[in-house]
N, C-alpha and C positions, 0 to 999 in steps of 0.2 A: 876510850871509845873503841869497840869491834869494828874491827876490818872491813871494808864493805867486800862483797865477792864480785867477783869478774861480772862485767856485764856481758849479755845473755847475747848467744853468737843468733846467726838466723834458723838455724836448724829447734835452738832451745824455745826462739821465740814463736816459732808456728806453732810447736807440739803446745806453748804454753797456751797461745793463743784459740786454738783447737778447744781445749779443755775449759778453758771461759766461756767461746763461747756455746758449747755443749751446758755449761752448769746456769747458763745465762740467761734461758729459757725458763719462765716462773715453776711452769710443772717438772720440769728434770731437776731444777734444783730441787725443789719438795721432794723430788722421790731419791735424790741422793742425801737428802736430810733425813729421809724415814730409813736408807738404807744402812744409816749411820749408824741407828740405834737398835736393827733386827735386820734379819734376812726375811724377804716376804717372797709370796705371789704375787702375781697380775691380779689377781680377786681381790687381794688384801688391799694391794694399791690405791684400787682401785676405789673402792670403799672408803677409807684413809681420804683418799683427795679427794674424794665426791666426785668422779670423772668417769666416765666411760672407759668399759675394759679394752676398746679400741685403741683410743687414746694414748689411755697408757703403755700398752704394750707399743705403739708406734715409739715413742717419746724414750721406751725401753731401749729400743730397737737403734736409736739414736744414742744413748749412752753405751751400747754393746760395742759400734761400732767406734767409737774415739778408745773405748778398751777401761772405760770410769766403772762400769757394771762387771761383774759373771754370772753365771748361771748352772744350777745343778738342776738336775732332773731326778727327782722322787715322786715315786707312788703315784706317776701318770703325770705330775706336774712341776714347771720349770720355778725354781724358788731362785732371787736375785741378792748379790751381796755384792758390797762394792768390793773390783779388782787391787785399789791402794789403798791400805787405811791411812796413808797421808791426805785425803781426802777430806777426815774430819777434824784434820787440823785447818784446810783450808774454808769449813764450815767456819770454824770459830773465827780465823780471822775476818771473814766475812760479817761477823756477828758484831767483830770491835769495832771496824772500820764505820760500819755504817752506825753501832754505838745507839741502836734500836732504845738501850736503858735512859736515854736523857733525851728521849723526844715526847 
């Protein structure tokens, strides 16, 4: 049996905490799951979720600030990729836990 690791001081469990609930929100998680697999625009996004480019870029604007998104500026417009690709490991286990295959 592996070790279990230290449980999580107060500082580890806000930052964790922070980031749940940033991803915890239907349309932020979707756009860290599109972010997963391409770096887009707020147009792409947008389109992609069927939402409004307001929307999105708000919901952006919310993942910029916990530091889960970045942002590069080309050819007049800001293109978004997530800041950890620990990110998409936290997709999948998202994907076990809730185990979407046996419902």
């Amino acid at each position: 049996m592996a070790a279990q690791p230290e449980p999580f001081d107060d500082t580890q469990s806000r930052t964790i905490s922070e980031v749940l609930k940033a991803v915890g929100h239907p349309i932020r998680l979707r756009i860290v799951d599109e972010l997963a697999r391409k770096e887009r625009n707020v147009g792409e996004l947008a389109e992609i979720l069927g939402e409004k480019q307001a929307i999105v870029s708000q919901q952006l604007k919310i993942l910029r600030m916990v530091a889960l998104v970045q942002t590069e500026r080309r050819e007049g417009k800001s293109y978004y990729s997530l800041a950890n690709p620990h990110l998409v490991d936290l997709l999948g286990c998202m994907r076990r836990c809730v185990c979407f295959e046996d419902r």
